[in-house]
C-alpha positions in Angstrom: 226.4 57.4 -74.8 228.3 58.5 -71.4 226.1 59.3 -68.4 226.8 61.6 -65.9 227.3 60.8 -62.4 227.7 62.6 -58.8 231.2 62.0 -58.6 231.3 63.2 -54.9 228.7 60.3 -54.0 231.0 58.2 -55.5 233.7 59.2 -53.5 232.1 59.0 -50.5 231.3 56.0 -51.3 234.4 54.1 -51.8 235.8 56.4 -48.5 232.9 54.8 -46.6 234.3 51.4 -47.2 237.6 53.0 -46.6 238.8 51.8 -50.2 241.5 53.5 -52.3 240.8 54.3 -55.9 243.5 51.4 -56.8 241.4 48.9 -54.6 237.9 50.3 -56.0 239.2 49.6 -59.5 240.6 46.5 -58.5 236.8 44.9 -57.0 235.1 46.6 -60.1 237.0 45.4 -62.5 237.8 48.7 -63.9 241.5 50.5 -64.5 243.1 52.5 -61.9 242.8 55.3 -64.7 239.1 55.0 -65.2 238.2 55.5 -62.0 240.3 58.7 -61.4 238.8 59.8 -64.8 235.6 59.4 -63.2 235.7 61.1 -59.8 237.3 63.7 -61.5 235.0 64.4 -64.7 231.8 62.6 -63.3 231.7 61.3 -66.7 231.4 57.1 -67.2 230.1 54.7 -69.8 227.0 53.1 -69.3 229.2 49.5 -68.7 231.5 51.6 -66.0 228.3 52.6 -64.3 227.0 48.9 -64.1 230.1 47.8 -62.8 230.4 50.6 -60.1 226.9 49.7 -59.0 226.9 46.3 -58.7 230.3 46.8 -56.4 228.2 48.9 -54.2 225.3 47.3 -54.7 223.4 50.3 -55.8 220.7 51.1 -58.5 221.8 52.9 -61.3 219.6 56.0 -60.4 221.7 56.4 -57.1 224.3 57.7 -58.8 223.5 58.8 -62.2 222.8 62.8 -62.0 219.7 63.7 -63.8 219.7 66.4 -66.6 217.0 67.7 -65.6 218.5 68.8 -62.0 221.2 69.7 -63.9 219.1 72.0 -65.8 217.9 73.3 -63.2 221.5 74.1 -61.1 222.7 75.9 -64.2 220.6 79.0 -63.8 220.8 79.0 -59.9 224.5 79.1 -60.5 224.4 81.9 -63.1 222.7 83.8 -61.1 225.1 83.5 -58.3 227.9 84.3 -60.5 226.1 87.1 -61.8 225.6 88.9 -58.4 229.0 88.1 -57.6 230.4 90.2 -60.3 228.6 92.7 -59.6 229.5 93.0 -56.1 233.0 92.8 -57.0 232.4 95.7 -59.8 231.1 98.0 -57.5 233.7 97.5 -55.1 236.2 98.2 -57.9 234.5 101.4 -58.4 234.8 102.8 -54.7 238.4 101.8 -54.9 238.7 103.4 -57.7 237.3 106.5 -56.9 238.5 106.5 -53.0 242.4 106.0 -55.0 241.1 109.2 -57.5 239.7 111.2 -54.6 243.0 110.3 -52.5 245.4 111.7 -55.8 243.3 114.6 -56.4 243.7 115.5 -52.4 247.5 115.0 -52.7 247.6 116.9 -55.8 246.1 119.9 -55.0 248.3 120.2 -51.7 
């Protein structure tokens, strides 16, 4: 089963070694293509996680992302989101109207 990880640890750490992705695949022993996967999906088999943490010498837990957390982020983003949209719905209905008001004006002229 793949495990998730906190792809932007990651990528700090290989930057704080000041590694490219081609030389971080290289000392791992993992493709050049699996480790873009990775930092980009945060998704990585259970043997590309060993390997990743025994190059930076790092427990597993370091990196994995719990699900829990992740439970936890998913709401906290929703709402977020949620409030956003409405912000941006009532400013679409003062534009709105200010543009109806403004043609009603010009109409009546």
């Amino acid at each position: 089963m793949d495990m998730k990880l906190d792809k932007v640890k990651l990528k700090q750490l290989r930057e704080s070694k000041a590694w490219s992705q081609s030389h971080l695949a290289e000392v791992s022993g993992l493709s050049l293509r699996t480790i873009q996967r990775i930092e980009k999906s945060g998704i990585a088999s259970p043997e590309s996680v060993k390997s990743l943490c025994a190059t930076f010498s790092i427990q597993i837990n370091n990196l994995s992302i719990n699900e829990e957390s992740q439970k936890e982020v998913k709401p906290a983003l929703s709402s977020v989101i949620s409030h956003k949209l409405s912000s941006m719905d009532k400013k679409a209905t003062v534009i709105s109207f200010s543009l109806a008001f403004a043609i009603a004006f010009i109409l009546t002229m």
